[in-house]
N, C-alpha and C positions, 0 to 999 in steps of 0.2 A: 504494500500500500504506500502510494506518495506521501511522504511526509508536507505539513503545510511548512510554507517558506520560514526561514528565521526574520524576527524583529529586526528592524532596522535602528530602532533604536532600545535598549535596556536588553534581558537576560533569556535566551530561551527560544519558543517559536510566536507566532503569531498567534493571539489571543491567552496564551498562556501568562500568569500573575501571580500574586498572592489571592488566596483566598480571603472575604471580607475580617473573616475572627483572625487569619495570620496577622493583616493588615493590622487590627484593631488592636493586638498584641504587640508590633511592633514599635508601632506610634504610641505605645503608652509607655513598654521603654520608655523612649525616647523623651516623652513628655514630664515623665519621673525623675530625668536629668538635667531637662533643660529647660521646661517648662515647656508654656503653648509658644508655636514658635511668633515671632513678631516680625518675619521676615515677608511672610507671605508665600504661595505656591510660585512656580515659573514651571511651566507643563513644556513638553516638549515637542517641539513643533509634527502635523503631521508630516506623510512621506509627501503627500503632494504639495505642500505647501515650503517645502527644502529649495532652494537655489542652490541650482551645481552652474559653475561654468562651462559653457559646451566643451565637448570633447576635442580632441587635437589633432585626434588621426581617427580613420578607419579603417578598420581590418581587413585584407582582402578578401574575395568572394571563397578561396581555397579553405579560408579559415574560420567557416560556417558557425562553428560551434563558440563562434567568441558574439560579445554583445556590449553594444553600449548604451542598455535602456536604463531607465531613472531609477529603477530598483535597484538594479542590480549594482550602480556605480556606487549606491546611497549606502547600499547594504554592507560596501567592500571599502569602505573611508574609515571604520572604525573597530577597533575591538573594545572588551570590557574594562578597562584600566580606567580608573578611576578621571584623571584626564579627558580620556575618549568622554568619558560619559557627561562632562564638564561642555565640553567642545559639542556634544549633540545633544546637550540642552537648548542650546544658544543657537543651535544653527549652523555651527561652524563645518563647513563640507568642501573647503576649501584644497582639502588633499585625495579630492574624491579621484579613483581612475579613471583615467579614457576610459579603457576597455576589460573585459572582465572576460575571460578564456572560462569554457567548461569543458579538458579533454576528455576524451574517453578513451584513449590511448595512451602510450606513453609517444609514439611516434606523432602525435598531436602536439605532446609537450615540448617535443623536439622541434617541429616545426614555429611552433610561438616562441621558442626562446630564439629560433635563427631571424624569425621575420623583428620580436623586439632588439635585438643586435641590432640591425640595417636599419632602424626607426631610433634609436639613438633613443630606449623604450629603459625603465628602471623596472623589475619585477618581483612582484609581490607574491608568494608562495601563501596560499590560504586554505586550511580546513575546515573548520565549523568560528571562526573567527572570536575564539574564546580567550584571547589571550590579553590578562589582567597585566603586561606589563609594556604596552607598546610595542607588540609585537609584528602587528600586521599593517598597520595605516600606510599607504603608499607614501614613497617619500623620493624624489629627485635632487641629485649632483646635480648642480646649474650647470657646471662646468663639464661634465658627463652626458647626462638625459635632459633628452626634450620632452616626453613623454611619459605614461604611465601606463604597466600594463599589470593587473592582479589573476592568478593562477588561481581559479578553484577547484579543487579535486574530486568533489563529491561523487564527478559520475564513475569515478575508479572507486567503487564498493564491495569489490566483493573477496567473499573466504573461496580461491582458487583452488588449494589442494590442503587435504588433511592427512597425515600422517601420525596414524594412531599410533602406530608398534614404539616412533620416535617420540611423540606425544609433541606434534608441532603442526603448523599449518601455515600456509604459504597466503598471506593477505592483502587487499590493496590496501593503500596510504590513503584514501579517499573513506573508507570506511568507518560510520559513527558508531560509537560504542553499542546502543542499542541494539545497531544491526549485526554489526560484528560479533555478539551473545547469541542471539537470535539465529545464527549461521552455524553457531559451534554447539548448541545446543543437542540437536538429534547423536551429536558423536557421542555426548556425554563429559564433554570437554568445557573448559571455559579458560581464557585470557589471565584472568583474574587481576585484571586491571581495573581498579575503579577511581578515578581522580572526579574531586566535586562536580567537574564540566562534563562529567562521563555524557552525560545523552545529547551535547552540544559540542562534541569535540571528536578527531579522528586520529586515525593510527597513525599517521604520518605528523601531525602535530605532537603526540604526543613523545615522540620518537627525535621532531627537531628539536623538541624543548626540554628533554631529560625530565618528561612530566615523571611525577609523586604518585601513587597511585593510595586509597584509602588505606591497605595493608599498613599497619604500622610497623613493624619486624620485618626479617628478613629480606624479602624481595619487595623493596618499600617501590624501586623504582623500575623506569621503563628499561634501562641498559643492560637490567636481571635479566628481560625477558628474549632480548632481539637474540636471535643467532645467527642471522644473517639479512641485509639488505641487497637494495639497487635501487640507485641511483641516478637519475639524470640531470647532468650537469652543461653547460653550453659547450666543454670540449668535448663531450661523450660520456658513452655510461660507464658506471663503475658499479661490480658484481661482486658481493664478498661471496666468499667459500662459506656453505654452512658445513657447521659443527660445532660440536658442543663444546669444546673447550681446545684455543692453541695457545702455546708459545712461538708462535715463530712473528719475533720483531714486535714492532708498537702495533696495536691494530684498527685498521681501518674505521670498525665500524663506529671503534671509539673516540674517531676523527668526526666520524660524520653525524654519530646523536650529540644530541646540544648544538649544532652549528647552526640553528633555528633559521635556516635557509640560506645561507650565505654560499654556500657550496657551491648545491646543487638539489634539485627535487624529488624526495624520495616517491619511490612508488608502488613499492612494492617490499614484503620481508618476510619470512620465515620467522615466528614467533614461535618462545614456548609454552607449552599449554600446560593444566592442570586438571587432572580429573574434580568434577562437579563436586562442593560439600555436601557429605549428606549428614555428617556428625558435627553437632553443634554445640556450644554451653559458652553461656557467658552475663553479662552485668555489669553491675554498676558499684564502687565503693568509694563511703567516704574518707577523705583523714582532716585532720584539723588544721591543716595549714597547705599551700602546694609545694613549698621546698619538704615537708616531710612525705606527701603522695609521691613526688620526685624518687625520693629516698627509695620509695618500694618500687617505684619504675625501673634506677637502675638493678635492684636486687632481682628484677625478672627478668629482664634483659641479660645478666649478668651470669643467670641459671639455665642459659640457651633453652628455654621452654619456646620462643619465637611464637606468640599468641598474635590472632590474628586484626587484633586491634587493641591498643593498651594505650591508650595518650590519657592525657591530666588534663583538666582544665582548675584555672585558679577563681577561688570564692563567683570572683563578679562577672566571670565568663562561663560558670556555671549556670548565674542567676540569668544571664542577660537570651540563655539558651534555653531555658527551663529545667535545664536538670538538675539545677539545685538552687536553695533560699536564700544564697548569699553570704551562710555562716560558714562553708565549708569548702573544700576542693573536691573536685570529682574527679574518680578514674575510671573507664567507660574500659572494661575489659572482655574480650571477647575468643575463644577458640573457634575451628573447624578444620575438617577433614575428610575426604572422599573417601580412605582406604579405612579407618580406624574411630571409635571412642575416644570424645577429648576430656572426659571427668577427672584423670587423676594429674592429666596438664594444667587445667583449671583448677583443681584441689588444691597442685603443690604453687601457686600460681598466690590463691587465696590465704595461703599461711605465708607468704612474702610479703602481702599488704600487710595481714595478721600481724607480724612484727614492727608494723610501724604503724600500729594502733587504727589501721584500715578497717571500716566497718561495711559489708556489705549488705546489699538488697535483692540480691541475686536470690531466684528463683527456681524450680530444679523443670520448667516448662522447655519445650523446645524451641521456644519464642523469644526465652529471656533473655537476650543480644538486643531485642526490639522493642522492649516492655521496660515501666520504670523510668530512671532518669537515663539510662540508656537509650531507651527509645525515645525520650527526648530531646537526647540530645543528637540521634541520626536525624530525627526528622528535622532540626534546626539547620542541622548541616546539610542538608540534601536543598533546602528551598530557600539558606541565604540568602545567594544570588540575587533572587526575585527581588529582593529586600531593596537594593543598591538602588535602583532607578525609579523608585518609591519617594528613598527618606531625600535624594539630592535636591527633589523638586521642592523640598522644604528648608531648602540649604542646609543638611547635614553634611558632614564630613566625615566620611566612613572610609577606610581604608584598611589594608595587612601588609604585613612584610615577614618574610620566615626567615630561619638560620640555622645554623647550628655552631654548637660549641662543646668540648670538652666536657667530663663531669666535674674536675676539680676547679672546673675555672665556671660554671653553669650559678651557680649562686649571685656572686658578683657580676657577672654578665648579664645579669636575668634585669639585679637592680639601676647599674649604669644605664641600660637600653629604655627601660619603663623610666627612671628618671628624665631622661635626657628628650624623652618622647612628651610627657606631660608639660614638660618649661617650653618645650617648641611651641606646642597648643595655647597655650595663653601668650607667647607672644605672636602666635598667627592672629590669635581669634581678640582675646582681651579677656581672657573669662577660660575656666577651668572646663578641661573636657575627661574625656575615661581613655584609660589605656590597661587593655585584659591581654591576660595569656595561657595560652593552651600547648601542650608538646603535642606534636601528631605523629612522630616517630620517633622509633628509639632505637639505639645504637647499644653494642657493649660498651664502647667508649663515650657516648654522647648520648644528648637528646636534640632535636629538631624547635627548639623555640617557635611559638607562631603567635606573634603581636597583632593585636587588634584595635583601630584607634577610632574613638569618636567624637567629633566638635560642632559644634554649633559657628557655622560660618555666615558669610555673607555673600548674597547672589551679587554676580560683579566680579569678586574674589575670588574667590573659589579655588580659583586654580592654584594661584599664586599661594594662597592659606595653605593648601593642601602640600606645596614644594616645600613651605619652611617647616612644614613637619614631618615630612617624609624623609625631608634631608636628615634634619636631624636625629632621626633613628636610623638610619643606615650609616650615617657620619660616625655613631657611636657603636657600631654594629662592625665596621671595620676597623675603627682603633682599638678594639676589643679584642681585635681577635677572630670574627665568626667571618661568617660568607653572605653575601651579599642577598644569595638567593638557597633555597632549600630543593625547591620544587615550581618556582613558579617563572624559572626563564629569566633571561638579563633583559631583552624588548631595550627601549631605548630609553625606560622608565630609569633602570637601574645601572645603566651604561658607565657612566663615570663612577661609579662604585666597584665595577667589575674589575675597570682599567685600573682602579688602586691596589684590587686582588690577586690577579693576575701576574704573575713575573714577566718582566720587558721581555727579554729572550723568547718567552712562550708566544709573546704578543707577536714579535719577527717573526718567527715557522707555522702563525694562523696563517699570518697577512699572505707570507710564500704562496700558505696552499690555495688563498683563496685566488694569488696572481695566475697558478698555474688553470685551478679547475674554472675559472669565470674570469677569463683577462681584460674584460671591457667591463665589469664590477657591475652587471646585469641586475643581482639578486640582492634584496632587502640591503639597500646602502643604509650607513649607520648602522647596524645591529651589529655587535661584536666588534667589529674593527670599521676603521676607517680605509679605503682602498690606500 
């Protein structure tokens, strides 16, 4: 069945929202903090009522499958980053593409990368356009491109070959999570990839941007899963060898996840798969503070039990989620497994909280993963998104930034960053906002921080509000020590934070590869390096 097209502007598809009571719940947050707001709404303009400037070229007639109609260019100007959503409040459509390619080939792809070469064309590499850090918005070298041309992959969908005995299957890059379940399903197979954007995002995004997947343990990320790619790049394709594990030299594929299209265009990969869970157990526990939920975080981690979701949230990222009243931290802990009983993983799991005075609510139902503050706090997670294009038209200022760090150094890292976050806010804003944290994944050596910020700004501002606070936790986030991004991609949000991460050296042998595989600097200018 067609799916209906994606929003043009805010989270998701077309007529999909918050539910009235979601709504009604999260504006009262919000009203609880800030009061009624005094700013007024600013609603976001319709699709027909958007100015694009006309387009700059037309595709030839060979290259059928491209288009330059008002949706499609309206729809391919912005992804979810807080910005974007700033910039399609207002109207601003000013980075919209000429032309918007839908191949269904790879040799289509080939062909559009050769005709934007000769068109002096900049190219945008685009999935389900979910990316919260300025990842997708077209953007032009003056001194390079005259044009804009956005790549969308959708109609490369499908799960091509499965191989059970290897337990992998061979997929296009175009493929949205939904579908991609939905395909592996009759095998008895699944991805077991689920990152928040899962039903608005695709394999090949996920793959350019080292996406996070909801697993908090073990195979947290996408780079677990690949075993092999291909590649289209404008000097040609590149094929890795699958197999499950080499040493021979640096590898490839580890060149080309993360490169969030600078390369070249993935389109295809051999993934590994996991048989379906059919054994479950899990909950919700509290402890009296989050550095001591922490405590029990690293002692599970630390007892290679690998549970299939274990993050904290602290008191007021509890409250703000509903899974808890504000007086406590929650740890939202969860088992599974296709071959096996996960009772005495979750038992010995539950005497690790147990020692740091963790009290559960866990239940002995086959539900209890989804029941509880647990299940309120998946369903908080699951319909955030919606949230975002709600609270801005009321000039909130909602944002996150992830990391990680160390456990000996996780304490004073935790209070520097929320520090240094809150003083931002009141000199963005003039007036005190909230700053909550949750870990989403855990390491033996680490946990995954994930900052949450809210302020009451001012329409007009907005943007600029949102940079001195943004800065400022990421400013504090790399004199610290962490990484600029966990899961959620560098885009051009977090660019100059990368460049302070990053070693120069490393920065020379990108720039190399990116002179060799794309010598006219075709793909996503700005993102990672500068040509």
């Amino acid at each position: 069945m067609k799916q209906r097209r994606l929003k043009h502007f805010g989270w998701g598809r077309e007529g999909e929202g918050l539910t009235p009571s979601e709504e009604a719940y999260v504006f009262g947050r919000i009203e609880q903090r800030f009061g009624k707001s005094a700013n007024g709404e600013v609603k976001p303009p319709r699709l027909e009522d958007i100015k694009l400037e006309p387009h700059r070229l037309n595709p030839p007639a060979s290259l059928s499958f491209c288009s330059t109609g008002h949706y499609d260019r309206v729809a391919h100007t912005h992804g979810k980053s807080f910005p974007d959503y700033v910039r399609g409040l207002i109207g601003d459509y000013r980075s919209a593409p000429d032309v918007v390619a839908y191949p269904r080939t790879e040799e289509e792809i080939a062909a559009v990368l050769e005709w934007a070469a000769g068109a002096q064309a900049s190219v945008t590499p685009f999935g389900g356009g979910s990316s919260v850090v300025g990842g997708v918005e077209p953007r032009c070298d003056a001194a390079r491109h005259k044009v804009a041309v956005t790549i969308d992959l959708r109609e490369l969908g499908r799960v091509l070959e499965v191989d059970k005995t290897s337990r992998a299957a061979r997929i296009e890059a175009g493929t949205f999570g939904p579908a991609l379940e939905t395909q592996l399903k009759p095998h008895g197979l699944t991805l077991r990839h689920f990152p928040q954007s899962f039903e608005c995002s695709t394999l090949g995004g996920w793959i350019a941007t080292r996406s996070g997947g909801h697993f908090a343990t073990l195979y947290t990320h996408i780079d677990d899963l690949v075993e092999s790619l291909r590649v289209i790049t404008p000097k040609g394709v590149i094929e890795t060898r699958r197999l499950p594990g080499s040493g021979a030299g640096p590898s490839p594929d580890r060149l080309l996840i993360g490169s969030e299209g600078i390369l070249g265009i993935i389109t295809q990969a051999w993934m590994r798969l996991q048989h379906r869970p059919t054994f479950r157990a899990g909950g919700a526990i509290q402890f009296a503070d989050f550095f001591t939920a922490a405590k029990a975080l690293r002692a599970i981690s630390q007892a290679g039990l690998y549970p299939a979701n274990c993050r904290i949230l602290d008191p007021q990222e509890a409250f703000n989620t509903g899974a808890g009243d504000g007086s406590v931290a929650i740890m939202v802990l969860a088992f599974e497994s296709g071959d096996h009983p996960v009772e005495p993983w979750m038992a010995r799991a539950s005497e690790c909280c147990a020692d740091y005075g963790g009290k559960s609510d866990r239940t002995d139902t086959a539900d209890a993963h989804r029941e509880g503050a647990a299940g309120a706090w998946r369903n908080a997670f699951i319909r955030m998104p919606y949230a975002r294009e709600r609270t801005i038209e009321r000039g909130i200022i909602n944002d996150t930034f992830e990391t990680a760090i160390t456990w000996e150094r996780f304490e004073t890292f935790h209070d520097k960053i929320k520090a240094a976050t809150e003083r931002a806010i009141v000199e963005a804003t003039g007036r005190a906002g909230q700053v909550t944290c949750r870990c989403t994944h855990v390491y033996p050596d680490g946990p995954a921080p994930y900052f949450t910020f809210h302020a009451a700004g001012r329409h007009g501002e907005l943007g600029a509000q949102w940079l001195i606070i943004k800065s400022a936790g990421l400013d504090a986030v790399i004199a610290n020590g962490g990484t600029v991004t966990h899961h959620h991609a560098v885009g051009r949000d977090h660019r100059q934070w990368y460049d302070r991460q990053r070693p120069p050296l490393f920065a020379a042998a990108l720039k190399a590869a990116k002179a060799t595989m794309d010598p006219q600097a075709l793909l996503n200018p700005g993102v990672l390096i500068d040509p």
